[in-house]
C-alpha positions as CSV (number, residue, x, y, z in Angstrom):
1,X,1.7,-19.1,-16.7
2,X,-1.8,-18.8,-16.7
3,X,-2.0,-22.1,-14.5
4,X,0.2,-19.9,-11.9
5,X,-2.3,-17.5,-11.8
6,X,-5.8,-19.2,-12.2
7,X,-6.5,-19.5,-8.3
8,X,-5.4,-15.7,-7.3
9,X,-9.3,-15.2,-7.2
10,X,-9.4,-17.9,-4.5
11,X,-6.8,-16.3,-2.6
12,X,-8.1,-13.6,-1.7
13,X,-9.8,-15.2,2.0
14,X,-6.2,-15.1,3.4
15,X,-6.0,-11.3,3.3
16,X,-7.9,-10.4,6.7
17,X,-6.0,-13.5,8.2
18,X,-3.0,-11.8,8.5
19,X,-1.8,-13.9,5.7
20,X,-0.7,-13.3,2.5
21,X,0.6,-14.9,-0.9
22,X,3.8,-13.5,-2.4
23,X,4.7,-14.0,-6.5
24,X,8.7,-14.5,-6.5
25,X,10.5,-13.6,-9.5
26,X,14.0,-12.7,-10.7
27,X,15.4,-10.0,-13.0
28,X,18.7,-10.9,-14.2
29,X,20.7,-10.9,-10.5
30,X,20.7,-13.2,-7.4
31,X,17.9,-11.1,-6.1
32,X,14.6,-12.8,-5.5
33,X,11.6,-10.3,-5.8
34,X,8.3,-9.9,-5.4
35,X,5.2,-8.5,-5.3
36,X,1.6,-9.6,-3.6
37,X,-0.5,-11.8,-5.3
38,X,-3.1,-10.2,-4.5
39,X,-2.5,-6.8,-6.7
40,X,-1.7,-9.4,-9.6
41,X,-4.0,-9.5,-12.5
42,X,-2.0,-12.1,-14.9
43,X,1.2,-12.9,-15.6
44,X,2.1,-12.8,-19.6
45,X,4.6,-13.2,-22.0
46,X,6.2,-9.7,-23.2
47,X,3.2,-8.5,-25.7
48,X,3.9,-5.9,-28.6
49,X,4.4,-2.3,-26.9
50,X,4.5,0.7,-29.0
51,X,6.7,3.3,-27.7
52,X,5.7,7.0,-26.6
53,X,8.1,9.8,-28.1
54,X,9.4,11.7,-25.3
55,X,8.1,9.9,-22.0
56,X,9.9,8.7,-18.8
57,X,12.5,6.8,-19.2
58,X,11.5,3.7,-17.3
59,X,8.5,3.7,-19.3
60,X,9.0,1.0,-22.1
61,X,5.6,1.5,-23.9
62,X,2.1,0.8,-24.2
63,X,0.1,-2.3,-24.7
64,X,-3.5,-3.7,-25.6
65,X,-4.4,-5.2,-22.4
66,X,-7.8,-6.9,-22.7
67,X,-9.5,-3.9,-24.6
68,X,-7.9,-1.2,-22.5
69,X,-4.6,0.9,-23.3
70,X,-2.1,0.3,-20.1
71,X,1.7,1.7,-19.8
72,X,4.6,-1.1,-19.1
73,X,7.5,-0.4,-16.8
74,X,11.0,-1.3,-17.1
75,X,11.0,-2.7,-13.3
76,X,14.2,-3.7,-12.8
77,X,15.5,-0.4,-14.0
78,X,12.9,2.0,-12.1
79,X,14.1,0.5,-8.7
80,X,17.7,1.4,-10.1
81,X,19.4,-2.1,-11.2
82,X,21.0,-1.4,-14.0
83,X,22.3,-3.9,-16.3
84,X,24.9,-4.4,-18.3
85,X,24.4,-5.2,-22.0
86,X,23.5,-8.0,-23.0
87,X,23.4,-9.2,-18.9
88,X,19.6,-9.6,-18.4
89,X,16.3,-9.6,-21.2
90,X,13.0,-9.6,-19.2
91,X,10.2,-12.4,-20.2
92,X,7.3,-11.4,-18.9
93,X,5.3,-8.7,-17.5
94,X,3.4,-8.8,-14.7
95,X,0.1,-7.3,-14.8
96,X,-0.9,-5.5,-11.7
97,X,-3.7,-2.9,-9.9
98,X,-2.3,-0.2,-7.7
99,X,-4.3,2.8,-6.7
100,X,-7.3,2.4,-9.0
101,X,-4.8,1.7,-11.9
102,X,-4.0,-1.3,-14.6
103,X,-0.2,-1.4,-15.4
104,X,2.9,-3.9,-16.1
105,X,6.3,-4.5,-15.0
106,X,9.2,-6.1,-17.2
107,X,10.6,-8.7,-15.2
108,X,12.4,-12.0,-15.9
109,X,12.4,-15.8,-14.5
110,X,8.9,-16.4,-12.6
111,X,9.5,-18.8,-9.5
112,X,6.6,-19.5,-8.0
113,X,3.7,-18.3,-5.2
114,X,4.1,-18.8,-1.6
115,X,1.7,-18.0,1.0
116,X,3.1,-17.1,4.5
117,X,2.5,-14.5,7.0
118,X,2.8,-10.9,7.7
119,X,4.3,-11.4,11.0
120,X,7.1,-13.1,8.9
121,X,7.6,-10.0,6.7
122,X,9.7,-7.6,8.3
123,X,10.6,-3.5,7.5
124,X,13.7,-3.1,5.5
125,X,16.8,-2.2,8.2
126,X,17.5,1.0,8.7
127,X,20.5,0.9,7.0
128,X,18.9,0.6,3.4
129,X,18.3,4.3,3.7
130,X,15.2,6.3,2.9
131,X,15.6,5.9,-0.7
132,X,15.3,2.0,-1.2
133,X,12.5,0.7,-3.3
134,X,11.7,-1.9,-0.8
135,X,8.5,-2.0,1.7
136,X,9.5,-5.4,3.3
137,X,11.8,-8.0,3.2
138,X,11.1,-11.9,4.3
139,X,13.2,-15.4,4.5
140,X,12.3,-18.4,2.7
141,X,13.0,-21.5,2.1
142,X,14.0,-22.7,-1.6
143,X,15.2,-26.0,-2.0
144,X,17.0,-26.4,1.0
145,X,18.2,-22.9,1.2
146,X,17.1,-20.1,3.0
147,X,17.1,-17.0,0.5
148,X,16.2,-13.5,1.0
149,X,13.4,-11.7,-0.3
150,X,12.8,-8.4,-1.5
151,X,9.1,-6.8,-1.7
152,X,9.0,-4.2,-3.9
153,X,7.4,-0.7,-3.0
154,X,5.0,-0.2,-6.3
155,X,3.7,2.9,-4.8
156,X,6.8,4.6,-5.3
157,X,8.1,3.3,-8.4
158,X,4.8,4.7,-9.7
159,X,5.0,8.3,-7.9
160,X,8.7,8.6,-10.0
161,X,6.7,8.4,-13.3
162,X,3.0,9.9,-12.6
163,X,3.4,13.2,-10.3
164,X,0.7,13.0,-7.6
165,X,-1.0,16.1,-7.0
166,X,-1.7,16.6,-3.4
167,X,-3.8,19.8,-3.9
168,X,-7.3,20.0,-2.4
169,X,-10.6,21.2,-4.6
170,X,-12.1,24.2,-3.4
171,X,-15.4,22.3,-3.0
172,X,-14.6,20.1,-1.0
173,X,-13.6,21.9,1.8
174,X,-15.7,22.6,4.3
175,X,-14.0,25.4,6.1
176,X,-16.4,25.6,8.9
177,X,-15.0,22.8,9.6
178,X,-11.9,22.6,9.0
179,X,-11.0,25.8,11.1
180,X,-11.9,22.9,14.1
181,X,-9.2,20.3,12.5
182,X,-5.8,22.9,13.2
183,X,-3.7,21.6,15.2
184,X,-5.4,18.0,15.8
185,X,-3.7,15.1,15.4
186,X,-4.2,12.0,12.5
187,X,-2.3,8.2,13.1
188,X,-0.9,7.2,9.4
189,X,-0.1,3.7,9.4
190,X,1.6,2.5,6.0
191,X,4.3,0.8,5.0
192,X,5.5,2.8,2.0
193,X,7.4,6.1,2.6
194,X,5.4,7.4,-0.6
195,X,1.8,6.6,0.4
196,X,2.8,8.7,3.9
197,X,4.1,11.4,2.5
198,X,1.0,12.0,0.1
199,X,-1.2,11.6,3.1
200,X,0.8,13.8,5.1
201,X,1.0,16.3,2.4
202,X,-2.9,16.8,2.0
203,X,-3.6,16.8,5.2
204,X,-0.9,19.0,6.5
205,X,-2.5,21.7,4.5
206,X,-6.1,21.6,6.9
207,X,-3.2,22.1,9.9
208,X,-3.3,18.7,10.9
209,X,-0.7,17.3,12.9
210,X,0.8,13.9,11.5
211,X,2.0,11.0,13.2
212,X,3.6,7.9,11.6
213,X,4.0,4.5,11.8
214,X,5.6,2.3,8.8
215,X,3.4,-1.1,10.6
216,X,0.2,-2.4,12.1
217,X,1.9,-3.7,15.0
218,X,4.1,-0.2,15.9
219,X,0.7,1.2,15.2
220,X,-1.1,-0.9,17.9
221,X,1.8,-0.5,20.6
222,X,1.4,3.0,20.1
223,X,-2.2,3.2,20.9
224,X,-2.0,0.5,23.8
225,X,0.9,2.6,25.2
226,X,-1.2,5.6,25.3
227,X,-4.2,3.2,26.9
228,X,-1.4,2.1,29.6
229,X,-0.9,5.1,30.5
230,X,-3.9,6.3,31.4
231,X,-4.4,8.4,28.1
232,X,-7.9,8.5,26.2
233,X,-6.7,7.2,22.6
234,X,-9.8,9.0,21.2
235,X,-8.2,12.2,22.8
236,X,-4.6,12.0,21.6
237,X,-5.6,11.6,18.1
238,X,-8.5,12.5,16.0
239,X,-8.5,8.9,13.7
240,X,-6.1,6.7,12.2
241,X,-5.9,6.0,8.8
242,X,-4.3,2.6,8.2
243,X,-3.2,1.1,5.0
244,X,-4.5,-3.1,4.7
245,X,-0.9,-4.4,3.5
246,X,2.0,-4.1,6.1
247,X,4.9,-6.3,7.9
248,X,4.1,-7.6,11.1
249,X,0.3,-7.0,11.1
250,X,-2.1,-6.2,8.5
251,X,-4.1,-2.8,8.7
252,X,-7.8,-5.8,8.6
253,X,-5.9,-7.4,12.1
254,X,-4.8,-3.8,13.2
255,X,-8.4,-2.8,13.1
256,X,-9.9,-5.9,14.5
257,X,-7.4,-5.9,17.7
258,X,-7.9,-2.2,18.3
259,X,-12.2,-2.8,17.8
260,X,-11.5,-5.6,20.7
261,X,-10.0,-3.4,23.1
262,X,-12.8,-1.5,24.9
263,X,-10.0,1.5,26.0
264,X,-9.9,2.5,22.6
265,X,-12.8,0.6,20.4
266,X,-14.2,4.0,19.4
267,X,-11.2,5.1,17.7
268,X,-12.6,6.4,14.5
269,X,-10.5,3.7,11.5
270,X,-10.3,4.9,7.9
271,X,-9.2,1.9,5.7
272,X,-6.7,3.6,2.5
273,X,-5.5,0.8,0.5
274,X,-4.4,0.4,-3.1
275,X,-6.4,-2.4,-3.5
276,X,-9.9,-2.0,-4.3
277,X,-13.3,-3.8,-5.0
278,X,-16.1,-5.6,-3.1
279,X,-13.9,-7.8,-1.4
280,X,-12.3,-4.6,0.5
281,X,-16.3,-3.3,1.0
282,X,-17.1,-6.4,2.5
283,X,-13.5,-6.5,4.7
284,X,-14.4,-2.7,6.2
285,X,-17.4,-4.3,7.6
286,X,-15.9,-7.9,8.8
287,X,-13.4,-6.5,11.1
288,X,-15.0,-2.6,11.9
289,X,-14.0,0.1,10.0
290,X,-15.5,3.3,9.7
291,X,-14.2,3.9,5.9
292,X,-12.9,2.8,2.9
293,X,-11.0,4.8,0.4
294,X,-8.5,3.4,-2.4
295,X,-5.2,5.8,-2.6
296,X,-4.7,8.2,-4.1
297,X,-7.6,10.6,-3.9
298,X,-6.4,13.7,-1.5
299,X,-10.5,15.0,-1.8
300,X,-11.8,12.2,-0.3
301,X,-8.8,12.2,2.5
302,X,-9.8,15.4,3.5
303,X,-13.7,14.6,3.1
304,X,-13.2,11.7,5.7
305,X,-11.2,13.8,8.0
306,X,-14.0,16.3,7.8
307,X,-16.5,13.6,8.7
308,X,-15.3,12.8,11.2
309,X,-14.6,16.0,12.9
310,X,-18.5,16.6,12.2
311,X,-20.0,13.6,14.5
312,X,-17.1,15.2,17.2
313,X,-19.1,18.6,16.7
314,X,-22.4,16.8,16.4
315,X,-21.7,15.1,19.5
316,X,-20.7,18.2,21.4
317,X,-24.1,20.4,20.5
């Protein structure tokens, strides 16, 4: 397993490329899952777990993970697949960073990596419903075969088990400010239901108006619609916050194609991504945009929004 997993650090160059690598694995049905290589930390055989007296149920235990103390999910039953006994007995966990976070996921059979392309990952139908635990599906070939695959939302298998608070620290609001931010408008672009609603939830509160898009590329027909039209993007909305992962286009190619188009190259571009480190500092300043932040932090949501709404002021005086 470790062989699977020794060149992820290598991998990393594709993200920014529209690209991306996908870990497939199964969990005891036909289904083929899976998750982005690039939140993977390891892959490992199930370790000892001792179990916590009266905590969610999809929470199996806790683990010694390289020195630090991390919680290990039940994946296959937080996305709701339950199994019959003796159907299905995970093999591994999958070690993974979401949102500043170390955790694991049961899961079973591991397949193997492939790399393809967001513009080959597309939305779950609308048919799934709003309460599917998918962000994306894609088609690939296996053997021979063309199989279905499901990527799962993390974001909100997580939400079920830690409660978000959404609730803004007196200190941090500025409300000289924010009595400027009612009724402006703020672009959301994210591919998971869960990371909108917390953004829409903290920002709401400053009287924000909220607009949504589940992809980079609904996102960037949005804004060239608005260009087409005559409209100044920069008026419409105040800034657009954009997650990095999404089907179709990436938030890094979303950023670089609006940066590109002098109708709307000003638009102020807040990067808010579960995935964290230098790599993502040194991506913000590749492709042009004016923040970073790793979800979920609602202070430092409404400390960007705020920033922004000073250099308007600023520029005004």
């Amino acid at each position: 397993m470790s062989e699977l997993m020794s060149s992820v650090d290598q991998r990393t160059k594709l993200v920014g490329e529209n690209r991306l690598e996908l870990l497939m694995f199964k969990m005891g049905t036909r289904h083929t899952f899976a998750l982005n290589v690039f939140k993977i930390k390891e892959v490992i055989t199930i370790p000892f777990m001792n179990q916590i007296p009266g905590s969610h149920p999809n929470l199996k235990g806790v683990t010694n993970y390289r020195g630090a103390s991390i919680p290990v999910i039940d994946l296959r039953a937080a996305i709701k697949m339950r199994a019959k006994e003796g159907e299905y007995e995970a093999v591994n966990v999958i070690i993974t960073e979401y949102n500043r976070s170390v955790q694991g996921f049961l899961i079973g059979e591991v397949i193997r990596i492939i790399n393809t392309s967001w513009s080959d990952i597309q939305p779950p139908p609308s048919s799934a419903g709003k309460n599917n635990y998918l962000t994306a599906i894609t088609q690939i070939d296996i053997n021979g075969a063309i199989e279905l695959v499901e990527i799962i939302d993390v974001e909100k298998v997580l939400s079920e088990i830690v409660e978000y608070d959404t609730s803004i620290s007196e200190e941090v609001l500025d409300k000289e400010v924010a009595v400027h931010l009612k009724g402006k408008k703020v672009l959301i672009v994210d591919d998971s239901s869960t990371a909108r609603w917390q953004i829409r939830e903290t920002l709401s509160q400053l009287g924000l108006e909220i607009i949504e898009q589940n992809d980079g590329l609904k996102a960037l027909n949005l804004l060239r619609g608005w260009a087409d039209e005559g409209k100044i993007v920069t008026d419409e909305i105040l800034m657009m916050f954009t997650d990095a992962e999404m089907p179709e286009m990436d938030g890094y190619r979303l950023t670089s194609e609006v940066r590109q188009d002098p109708r709307m190259s000003d638009l102020f571009i807040a990067l808010n991504t579960s995935l964290s480190g230098s790599f993502n500092d040194a991506m913000v300043e590749k492709v042009g945009c004016n923040r970073f932040i790793s979800k979920f932090q609602p202070d430092l949501l409404v400390d960007v929004v705020q920033q922004r709404m000073r250099e308007l002021l600023d520029s005004e005086s």
